[in-house]
N, C-alpha and C positions, 0 to 999 in steps of 0.2 A: 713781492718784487721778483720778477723772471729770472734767471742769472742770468749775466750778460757770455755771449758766445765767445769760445776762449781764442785767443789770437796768437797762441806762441810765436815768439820770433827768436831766433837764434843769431849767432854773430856771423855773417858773411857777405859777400860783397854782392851790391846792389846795384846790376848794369844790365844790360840792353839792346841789341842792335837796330842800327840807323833807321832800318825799313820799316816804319810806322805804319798803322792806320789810317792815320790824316795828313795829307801833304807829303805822300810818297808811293812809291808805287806796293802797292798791298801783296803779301805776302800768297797768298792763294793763286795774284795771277802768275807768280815769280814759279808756283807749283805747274800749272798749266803750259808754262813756255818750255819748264823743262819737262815735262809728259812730251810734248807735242815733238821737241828737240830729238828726244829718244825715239821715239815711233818714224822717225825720218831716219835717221840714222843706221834703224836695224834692217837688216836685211830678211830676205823671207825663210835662209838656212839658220836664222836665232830661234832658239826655243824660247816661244810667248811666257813660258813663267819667270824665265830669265829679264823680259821687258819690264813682265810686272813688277821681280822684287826692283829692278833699277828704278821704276817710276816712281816705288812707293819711298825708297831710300834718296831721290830727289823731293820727293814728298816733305821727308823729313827732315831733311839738312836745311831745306829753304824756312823753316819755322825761325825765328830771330835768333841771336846767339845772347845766353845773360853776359858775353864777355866784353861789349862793345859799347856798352852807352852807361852814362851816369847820373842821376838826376842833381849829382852836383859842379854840372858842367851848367851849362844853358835853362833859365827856367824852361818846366814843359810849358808847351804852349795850349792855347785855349784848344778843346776839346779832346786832346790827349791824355791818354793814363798810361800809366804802369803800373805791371803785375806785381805784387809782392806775397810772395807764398812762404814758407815756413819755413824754409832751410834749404842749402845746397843739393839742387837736382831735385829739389822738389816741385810739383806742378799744381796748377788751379785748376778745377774742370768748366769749362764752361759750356752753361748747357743750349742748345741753340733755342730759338725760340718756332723756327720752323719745322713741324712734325716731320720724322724722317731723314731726320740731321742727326748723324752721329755726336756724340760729346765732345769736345776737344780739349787735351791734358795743354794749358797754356806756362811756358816755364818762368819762374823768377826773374823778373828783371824786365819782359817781354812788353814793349809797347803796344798798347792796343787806341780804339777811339772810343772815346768814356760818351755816353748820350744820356743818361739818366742813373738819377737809383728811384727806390722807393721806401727808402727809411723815415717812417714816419708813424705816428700812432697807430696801434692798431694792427701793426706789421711785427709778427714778431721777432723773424729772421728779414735784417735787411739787405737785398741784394740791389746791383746794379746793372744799369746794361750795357753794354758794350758790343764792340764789332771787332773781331780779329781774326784774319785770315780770311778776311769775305764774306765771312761767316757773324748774326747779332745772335746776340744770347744773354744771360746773364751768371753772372759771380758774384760770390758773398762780399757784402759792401767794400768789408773790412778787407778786400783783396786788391783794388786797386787805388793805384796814388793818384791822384791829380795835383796841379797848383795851386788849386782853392784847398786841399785838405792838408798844406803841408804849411809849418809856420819856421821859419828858415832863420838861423841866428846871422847877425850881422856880420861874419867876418866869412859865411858861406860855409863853413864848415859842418855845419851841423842838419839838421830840421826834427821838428815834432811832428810826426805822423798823426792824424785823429781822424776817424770818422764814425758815424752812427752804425753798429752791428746788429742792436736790436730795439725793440720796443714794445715791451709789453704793460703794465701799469705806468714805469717809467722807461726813459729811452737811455742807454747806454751805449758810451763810446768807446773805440778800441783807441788805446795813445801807445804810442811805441816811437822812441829815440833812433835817428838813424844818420849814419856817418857816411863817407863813401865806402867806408871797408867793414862798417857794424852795423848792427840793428840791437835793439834794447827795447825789449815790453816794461813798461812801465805800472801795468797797471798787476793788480793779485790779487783783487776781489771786484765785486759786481759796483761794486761803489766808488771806486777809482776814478772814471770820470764820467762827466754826462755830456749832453746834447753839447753843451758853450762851455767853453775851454778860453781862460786865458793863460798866454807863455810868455816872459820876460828872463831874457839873457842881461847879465851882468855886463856889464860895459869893458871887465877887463877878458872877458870869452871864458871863464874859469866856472861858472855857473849856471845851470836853469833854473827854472821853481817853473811849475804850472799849478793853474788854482781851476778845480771842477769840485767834486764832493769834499774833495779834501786838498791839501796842500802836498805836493810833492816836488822836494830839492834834492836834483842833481848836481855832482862832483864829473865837471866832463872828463877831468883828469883822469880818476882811478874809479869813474862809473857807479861810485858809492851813490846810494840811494836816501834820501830819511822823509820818511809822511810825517805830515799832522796832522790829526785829525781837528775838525771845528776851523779850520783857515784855509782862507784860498784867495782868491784875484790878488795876485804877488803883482811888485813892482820893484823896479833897484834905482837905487838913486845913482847919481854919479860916481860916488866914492866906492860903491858896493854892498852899501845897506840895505838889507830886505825889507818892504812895507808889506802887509797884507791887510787883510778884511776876517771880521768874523763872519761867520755864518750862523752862529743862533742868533740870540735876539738882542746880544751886544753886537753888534756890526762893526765895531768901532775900528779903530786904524792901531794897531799891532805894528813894533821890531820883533824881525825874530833873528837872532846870534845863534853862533853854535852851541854855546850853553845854554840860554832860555829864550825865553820874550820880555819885551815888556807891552804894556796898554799907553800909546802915544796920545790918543785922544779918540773922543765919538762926539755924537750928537747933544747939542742939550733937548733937555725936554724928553717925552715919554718913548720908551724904550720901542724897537722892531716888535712888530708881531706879524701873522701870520691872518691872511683872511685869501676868499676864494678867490681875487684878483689880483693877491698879490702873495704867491705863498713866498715861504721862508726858502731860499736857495743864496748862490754866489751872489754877493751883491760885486758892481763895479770897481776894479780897480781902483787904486788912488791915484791921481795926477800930481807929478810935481813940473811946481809954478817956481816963478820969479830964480830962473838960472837956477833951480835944483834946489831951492834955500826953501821954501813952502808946500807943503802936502795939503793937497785939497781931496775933498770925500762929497760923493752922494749919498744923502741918506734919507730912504724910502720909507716914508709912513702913510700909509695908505693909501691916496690916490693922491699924496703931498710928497716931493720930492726936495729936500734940503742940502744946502752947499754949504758946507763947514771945512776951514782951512785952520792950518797952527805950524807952527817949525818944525823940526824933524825932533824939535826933543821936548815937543808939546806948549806948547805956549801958543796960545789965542793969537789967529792974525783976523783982523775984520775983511767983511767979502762975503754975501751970498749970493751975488753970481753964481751961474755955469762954470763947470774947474774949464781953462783951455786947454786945448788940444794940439 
């Protein structure tokens, strides 16, 4: 397995200004007004290198500011991104796509127009394309945000960042926690998440869990962290109970408390296994039915898919239907 590409992210604020890519006026022609502005204004007793440093230092002011936007104001809108680089004052390179086009250092926070990536097998650093400043090019996947990559807890406060950074035997994804004033890498090995991620906030906003290789529960309070390995596709009931999913070949439906777990129930009949159309990964979440009061489970045996429900403190409820939705 490849390692997956590192995504450090540090604590600091994740903003932006208004002048976008898409649905504004783009920041290259904002450079050209002010070249043009200046080349009128100077007279022919200005020394030309004095025009030039001005044009380039209007160059540069007009690039977006990370001070002014926030991706926890207004969703981004379809075909927009934002940059997200590694730390205060640090920048993305984006490399253009047409020969003879300088690199451009694009800053934290910096809205650009997301048009594609290309994370997918066979790829092993995934990047994306995008347009900023007039300029298409691409950056490492894992550098900008959109609103299909971001999973937003309910009271808006928060989001999970995830998307595909590489792909070599398997595809790996970068997850990272992000507030309007923090950001938080989530992951610290190649195995942390993959392609399909699912994220379930706590009803009282005190908690995450995300389930991909493994299970990882956040404390939004004091940021504390705890994995577990072998669980994942988490779910909270009303009250605050964790349900999850095994991942080997007990699937079955798991509490997990702060002090242990217990085994709530699985499948009858013969256990998970593993064949070439169905390997062994995250299986789906649990569903809960009937006002919170029933955990319903799918459970994949080969190219047969079973719907088993029971109470939250395991007792048989009849139903093999589809869990609802």
């Amino acid at each position: 397995m490849k390692p997956r590409s590192q995504f450090a992210l540090s604590l600091v604020a994740l903003t932006s200004l208004s002048a976008c890519a898409a649905g504004g006026t783009s920041s290259s022609a904002a450079v050209r007004a002010a070249t043009a502005t200046v080349g009128v204004a100077t007279s022919p007793s200005v020394d030309a290198s004095a025009v030039a440093s001005d044009a380039a230092t209007d160059a540069r002011d007009a690039a977006p500011s990370p001070q002014a936007f926030s991706i926890f104001g207004a969703p981004l809108a379809e075909g927009v991104g934002q940059i997200i680089a590694g730390s205060r004052g640090a920048t993305v390179t984006l490399t253009p796509e047409q020969s003879g086009v300088a690199p451009i250092e694009l800053r934290d926070g910096e809205r650009v127009r997301y048009l594609d990536d290309d994370a997918q097998m066979g790829v092993d650093r995934g990047t994306a394309r995008i347009e900023a400043r007039g300029v298409e090019g691409r950056v490492p996947n894992g550098a900008v945000i959109t609103e299909e990559r971001l999973h937003r807890s309910p009271d808006g406060r928060w989001a999970v960042f995830s998307t595909i950074e590489s792909c070599g035997d398997y595809c790996h994804a970068g997850l990272a926690l992000l507030s309007a004033t923090e950001r938080r890498d989530l992951c610290e090995h190649e195995l942390c998440a993959g392609p399909e991620i699912v994220v379930a906030w706590s009803a009282d906003g005190q908690r995450l869990a995300v389930g991909s290789h493994q299970l990882t529960i956040v404390s939004l309070a004091t940021q504390a962290i705890r994995r577990i390995e072998q669980r994942s596709s988490p779910a909270f009931s009303r009250d605050g109970r964790l349900f999850v999913r095994g991942i080997t070949e007990d699937d079955g439906v798991f509490e997990v408390t702060d002090a242990a777990e217990r085994r709530v129930y699985g499948a009858r009949g013969r256990a998970r296994v593993s064949t070439v159309d169905v390997p062994i990964g995250p299986p789906t979440a649990v569903v809960l039915e009937q006002d919170g009061a029933v955990l319903c489970a799918a459970f994949v045996r080969r190219t047969d898919v079973r719907y088993a429900r029971a109470t939250l403190e395991g007792r048989s409820v009849a139903g093999s239907r589809p869990c609802a939705r």
